[in-house]
N, C-alpha and C positions, 0 to 999 in steps of 0.2 A: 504494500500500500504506500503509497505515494505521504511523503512530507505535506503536513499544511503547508499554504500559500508562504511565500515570501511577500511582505510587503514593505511599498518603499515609495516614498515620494518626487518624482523630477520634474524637469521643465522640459517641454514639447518644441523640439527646435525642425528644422525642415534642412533635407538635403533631395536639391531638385525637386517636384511635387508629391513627393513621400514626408510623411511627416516620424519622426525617433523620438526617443527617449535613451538616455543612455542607463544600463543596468548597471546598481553598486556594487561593484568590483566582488564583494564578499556575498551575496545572493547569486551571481551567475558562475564564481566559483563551487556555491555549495551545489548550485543545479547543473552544474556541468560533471563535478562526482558523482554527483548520483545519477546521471544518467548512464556517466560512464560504468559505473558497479551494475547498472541497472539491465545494461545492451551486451551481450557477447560482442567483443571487438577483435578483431585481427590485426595482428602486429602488435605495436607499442599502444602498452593499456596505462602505460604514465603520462600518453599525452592528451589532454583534455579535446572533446568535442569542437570543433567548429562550430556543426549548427545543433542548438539545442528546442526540441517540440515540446511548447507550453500552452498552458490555458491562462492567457493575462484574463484578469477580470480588475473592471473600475464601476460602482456605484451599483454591484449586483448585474452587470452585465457582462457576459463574457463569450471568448471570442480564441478558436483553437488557431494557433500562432507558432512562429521557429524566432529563437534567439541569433541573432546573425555576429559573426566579429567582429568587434569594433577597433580593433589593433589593441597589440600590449597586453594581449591574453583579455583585454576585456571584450563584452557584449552589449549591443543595443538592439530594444525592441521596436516593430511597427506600428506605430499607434494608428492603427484601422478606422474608419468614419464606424463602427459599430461600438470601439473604446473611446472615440474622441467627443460621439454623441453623449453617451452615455456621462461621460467625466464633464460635459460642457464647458468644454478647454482645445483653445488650438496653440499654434505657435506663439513662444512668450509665455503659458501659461501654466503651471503646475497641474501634473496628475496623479491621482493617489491608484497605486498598482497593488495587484498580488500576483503570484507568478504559481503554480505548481506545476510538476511536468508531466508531461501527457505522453502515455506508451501507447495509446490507441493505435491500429494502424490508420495510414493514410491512404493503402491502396487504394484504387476505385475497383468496383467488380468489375469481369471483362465478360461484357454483351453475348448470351448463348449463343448467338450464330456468329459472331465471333472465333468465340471458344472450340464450336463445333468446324468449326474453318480449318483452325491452326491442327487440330488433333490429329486431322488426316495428313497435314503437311510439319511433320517433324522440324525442320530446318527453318522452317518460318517463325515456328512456335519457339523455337533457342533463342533464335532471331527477335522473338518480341519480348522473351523474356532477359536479355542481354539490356535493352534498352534501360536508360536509369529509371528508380520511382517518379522521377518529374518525367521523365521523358516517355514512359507508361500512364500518366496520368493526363500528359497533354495529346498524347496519342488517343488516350479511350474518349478523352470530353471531346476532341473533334469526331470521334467513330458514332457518338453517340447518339441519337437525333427520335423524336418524338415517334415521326412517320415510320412504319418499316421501308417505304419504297426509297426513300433516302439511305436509310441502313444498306439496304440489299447494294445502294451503287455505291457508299461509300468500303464495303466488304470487298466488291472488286478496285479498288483503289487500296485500300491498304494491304491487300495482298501483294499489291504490284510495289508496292513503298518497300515490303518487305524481305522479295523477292529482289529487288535492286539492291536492299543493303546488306544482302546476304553476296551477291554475284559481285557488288564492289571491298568487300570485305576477302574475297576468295581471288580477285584480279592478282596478277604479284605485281611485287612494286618495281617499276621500273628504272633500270643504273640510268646515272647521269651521264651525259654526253660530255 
């Protein structure tokens, strides 16, 4: 079971039209141990997370979120328009956080005719399973679609996406001239 929340209070600064907060040094340490004790990791288990998956919540609302680096071993969070509503605070202005960390997963499910696609094609299914969590997750929201007749043309499309990055993954690389 997961740590009660960390809380902690900062100011809402902006970098390009994302709005942060930065996390105190000692709350994104303690959440970056524990995630680290929390995740089976490969390789070096002394070096703390990069990104860490939390539930910030401000004013009873919350909102599932990753700690990003902020350099120097520290982290800052995204203050999302669903925390920044919520805290009625933008840039310039203090927000009262709590952080706890979130094991949930993030996959998204992958569409039965999807699934039922790659099962028959092995090499595909390596192939989509190779791709990162983001890059599985932005793959199924664009496969995704209310209609099935859009489903059915976007299944010949991502077969053919994944059939190229299997035949360019297989090309050999060619010496320099």
């Amino acid at each position: 079971m997961s740590s009660s929340g960390r809380q902690f209070l900062a100011t809402i600064y902006k970098i390009w039209m994302l709005r942060y907060v930065d996390v105190p040094e000692d709350v994104g340490v303690a959440l970056a141990k524990e995630f680290a004790a929390r995740v089976s990791t490969v390789g070096n288990k002394k070096a703390l997370p990069k990104h860490i998956p939390v539930v910030a919540t401000s004013n009873h609302r919350n909102t599932r979120t990753t700690l990003v680096p902020a350099g120097a071993g520290r982290y800052r969070l995204q203050v999302n328009a669903t925390l920044r509503k919520a805290a009625r605070a933008d840039v310039g202005e203090v927000i009262g956080v709590s952080l706890t960390l979130d094991l949930a997963t993030r996959e998204l499910p992958v569409p039965p005719e999807l699934q039922a696609a790659l099962s028959s094609r092995p090499r595909l299914k390596k192939e989509f399973e190779r791709l990162t969590v983001a890059g599985r997750m932005q793959f199924l929201r664009w496969f995704s679609a209310k209609s099935p007749e859009v489903r059915k043309k976007r299944l010949v499309r991502a077969l053919e996406v994944l059939t190229e990055r299997v035949v360019l993954r297989k090309r050999p690389k060619s010496s320099e001239k």
